[in-house]
C-alpha positions, 0 to 999 in steps of 0.5 A: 153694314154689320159690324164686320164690315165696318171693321174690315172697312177700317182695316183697308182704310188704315192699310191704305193710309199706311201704304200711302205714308209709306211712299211719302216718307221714303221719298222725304228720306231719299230727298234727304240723303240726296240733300245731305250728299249734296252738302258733304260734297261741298263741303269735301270740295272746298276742302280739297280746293284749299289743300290744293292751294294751301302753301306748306312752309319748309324747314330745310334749305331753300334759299332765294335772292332776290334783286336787279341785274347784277343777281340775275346774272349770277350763276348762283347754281353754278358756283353752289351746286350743293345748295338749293338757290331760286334766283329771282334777279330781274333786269333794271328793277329798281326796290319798288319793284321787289314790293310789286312782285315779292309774293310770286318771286320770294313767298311761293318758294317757302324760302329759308334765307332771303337775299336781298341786292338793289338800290343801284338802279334807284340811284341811277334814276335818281330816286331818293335815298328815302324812297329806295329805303322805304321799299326795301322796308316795305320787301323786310315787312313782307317777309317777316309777315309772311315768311316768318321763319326765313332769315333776311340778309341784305347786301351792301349796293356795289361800287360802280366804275366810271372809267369803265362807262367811258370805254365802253360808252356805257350811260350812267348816272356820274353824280352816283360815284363811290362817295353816293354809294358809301353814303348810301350804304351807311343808311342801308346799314342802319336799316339792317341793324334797325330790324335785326337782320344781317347787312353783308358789306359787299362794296369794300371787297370789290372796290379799289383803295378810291372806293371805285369797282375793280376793272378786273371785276367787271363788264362795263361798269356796272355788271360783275364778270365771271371774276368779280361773282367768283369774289362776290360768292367768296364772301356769301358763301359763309352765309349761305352755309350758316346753318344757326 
């Protein structure tokens, strides 16, 4: 083989090996591109995934309250149609209550105030004084962790009227009389001030001079009519309207 030979041999050889390489590395790009498309739609997912889940704080208006019966019976909307109110009020709750279900019932509304009634199942049941507080010490903690920009009042129990019960046969605890009440809500009160937050006295403008619920303010007893919310709303709607 001359040396022409030879050389034209090597030309095709190399052209070969070139070709061949070639094909190699455009399939390690193509796998390349596809690998990294891959992970930047991952990536792009799982961001997606937490904007869809992400909850955005509000700044303007957004009020719950949150408690037992007597809340959820309030037509809150009603009496302040100009104000954004959630009512997350559920019959027989008693404060352990609002512990187990703040998160969906208070954190997913971004709220700007919170409102807070119980006890008055607690005592009825009779739990103690210091389990009811530290549940409601429990529902502050959370939104103060959780919500920290919210404001948090908490509304005095209100008084009961144990005439009432016997009219309309209504079964009530009689040891929970104005006298368990007031005592209550002195320690209620010391929590408030305890944690820096507004305690609204609710008991003393719905009961009468013997610390009982005025009858013209309630059903049977217990609940508040139409009358006693058109008092009660008297007194919150300071609060609901404080825009410091």
């Amino acid at each position: 083989m001359n040396k022409k030979s030879k050389k034209i041999k090597k030309i095709k050889k190399a052209k070969k090996f070139i070709k061949t390489n070639k094909s190699n590395l455009i399939l390690i790009l193509l796998f390349m591109s596809l690998f990294i498309s891959l992970i930047c739609n991952v990536i792009l997912l799982q961001t997606e995934e937490k904007v869809v889940t992400k909850i955005e704080y509000k700044t303007d208006e957004n009020i719950v309250f949150f408690g037992d019966s007597i809340t959820r019976h309030y037509k809150i909307n009603e009496f302040f149609p100009d104000s954004n109110i959630i009512n997350s009020g559920i019959s027989g709750d008693e404060a352990s209550d609002l512990v187990e279900r703040i998160e969906e019932d208070v954190y997913k509304y971004n709220p700007s105030k919170v409102f807070i009634l119980i006890g008055i199942n607690d005592l009825n049941h009779k739990v103690s004084d210091k389990e009811v507080l530290e549940n409601i010490q429990k529902t502050v903690n959370g939104i103060k962790t959780n919500r920290k920009y919210a404001k948090i009042y908490i509304q005095s129990v209100y008084p009961v009227n144990h005439e009432s019960f016997k009219e309309h046969e209504y079964r009530f605890n009689e040891e929970v009389d104005a006298e368990k009440i007031k005592d209550f809500n002195k320690k209620l009160k010391e929590l408030c001030n305890e944690n820096n937050i507004t305690y609204i006295d609710v008991f003393k403008e719905l009961s009468d001079k013997d610390g009982n619920l005025k009858s013209i303010y309630t059903v049977e007893g217990l609940h508040i009519n139409d009358l006693g919310y058109f008092k009660v709303t008297s007194v919150l709607q300071k609060y609901i309207y404080d825009k410091k």
